[in-house]
N, C-alpha and C positions, 0 to 999 in steps of 0.2 A: 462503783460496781460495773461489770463487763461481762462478758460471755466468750470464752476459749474452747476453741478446738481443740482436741487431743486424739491422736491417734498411733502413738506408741508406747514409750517409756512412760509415759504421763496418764496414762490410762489404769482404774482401780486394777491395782492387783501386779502393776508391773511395779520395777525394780526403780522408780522414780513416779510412783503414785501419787496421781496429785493432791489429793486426799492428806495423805501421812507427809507430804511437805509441806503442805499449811497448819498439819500441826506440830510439825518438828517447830516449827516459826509463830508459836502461838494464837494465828489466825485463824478466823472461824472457815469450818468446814466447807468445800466450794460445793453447791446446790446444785447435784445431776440432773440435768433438764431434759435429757434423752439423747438416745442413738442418732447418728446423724453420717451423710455422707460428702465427700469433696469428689470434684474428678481431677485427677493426676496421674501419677504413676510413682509409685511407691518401691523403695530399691533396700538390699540388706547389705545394713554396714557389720556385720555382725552380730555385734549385742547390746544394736538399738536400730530401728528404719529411720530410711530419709523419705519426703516427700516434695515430688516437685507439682508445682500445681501446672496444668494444664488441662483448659476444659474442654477437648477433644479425649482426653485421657479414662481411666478405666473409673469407676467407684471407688473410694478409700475411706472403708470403715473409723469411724471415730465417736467421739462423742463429747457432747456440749455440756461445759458447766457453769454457771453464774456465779463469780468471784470476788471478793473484796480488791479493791486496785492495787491495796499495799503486797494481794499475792503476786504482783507483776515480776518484780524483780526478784523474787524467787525463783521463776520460772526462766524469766533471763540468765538466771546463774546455772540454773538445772544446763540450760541449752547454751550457754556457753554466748552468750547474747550482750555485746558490750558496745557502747555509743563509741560510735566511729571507728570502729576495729570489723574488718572484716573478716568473720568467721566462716562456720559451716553454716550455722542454723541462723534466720532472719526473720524479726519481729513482721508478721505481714497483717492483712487483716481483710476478712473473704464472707461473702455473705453465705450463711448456711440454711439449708431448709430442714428443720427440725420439727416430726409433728409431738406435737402435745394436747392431752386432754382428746384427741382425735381430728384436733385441726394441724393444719400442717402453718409452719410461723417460719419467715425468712429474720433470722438472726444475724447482726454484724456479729462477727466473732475475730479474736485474737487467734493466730498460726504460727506456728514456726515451721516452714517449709525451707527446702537447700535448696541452693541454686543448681540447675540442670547442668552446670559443667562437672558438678562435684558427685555425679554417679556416674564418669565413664567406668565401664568394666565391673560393675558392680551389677548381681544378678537382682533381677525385678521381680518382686514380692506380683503375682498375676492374680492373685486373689485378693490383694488390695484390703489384709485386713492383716496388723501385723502381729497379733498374738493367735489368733488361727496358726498363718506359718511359722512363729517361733516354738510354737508346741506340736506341729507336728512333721519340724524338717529332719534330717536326717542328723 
């Protein structure tokens, strides 16, 4: 068991929820632990964001869920995540501060952030939260 960051396509209710991929795959439901922030800078590829981490960078809305391991490689495929193949997306792993119960808990968590080469020219999501600007860009 682990704990994952998500902050796009992996978030309830988007089009790669992580919820409805653990059970398209039979696996027990991953346990929402709560809202949680990174700092980075968050960019739109379209019809999905990237995140690059940088802790000088803005808030980036996400949120934390406690997973069985076997959802790992799920999530690898969702993002495109393959041993020794350099892709977009990269298995990373970022400590999050997530409160619960009213206390605030620093979480290791699982990420997949892109690499800072791979948003030149791509416009930056400034509100750092990416279903906020997918629902209300133009």
């Amino acid at each position: 068991m682990q704990n994952v960051f998500v902050y796009g396509t992996l978030r309830a209710g988007e089009v790669n929820d992580i919820n409805r991929a653990a059970g398209r795959h039979g696996l027990a439901a991953p346990q929402w632990i709560g809202a949680a922030h990174v700092h980075g800078r968050l960019f739109d590829f379209g019809t999905y964001p990237g995140l690059v981490i940088d802790e000088t960078g803005t808030l980036i809305r996400g949120d934390v869920y406690y997973i069985e391991d076997a959802l790992v490689p799920v999530l690898d495929e969702i993002e495109e995540v393959y041993p020794g193949v350099e892709g977009l997306f990269r298995s990373h792993r970022v400590h999050v501060e997530v409160e619960v119960e009213g206390r605030k808990n620093r979480l290791d968590c699982l990420i997949y952030p892109v690499a800072a080469a791979s948003v030149a020219g791509l416009p930056r999501i400034e509100g750092g939260d990416w279903v906020e600007h997918r629902t209300t860009r133009a």
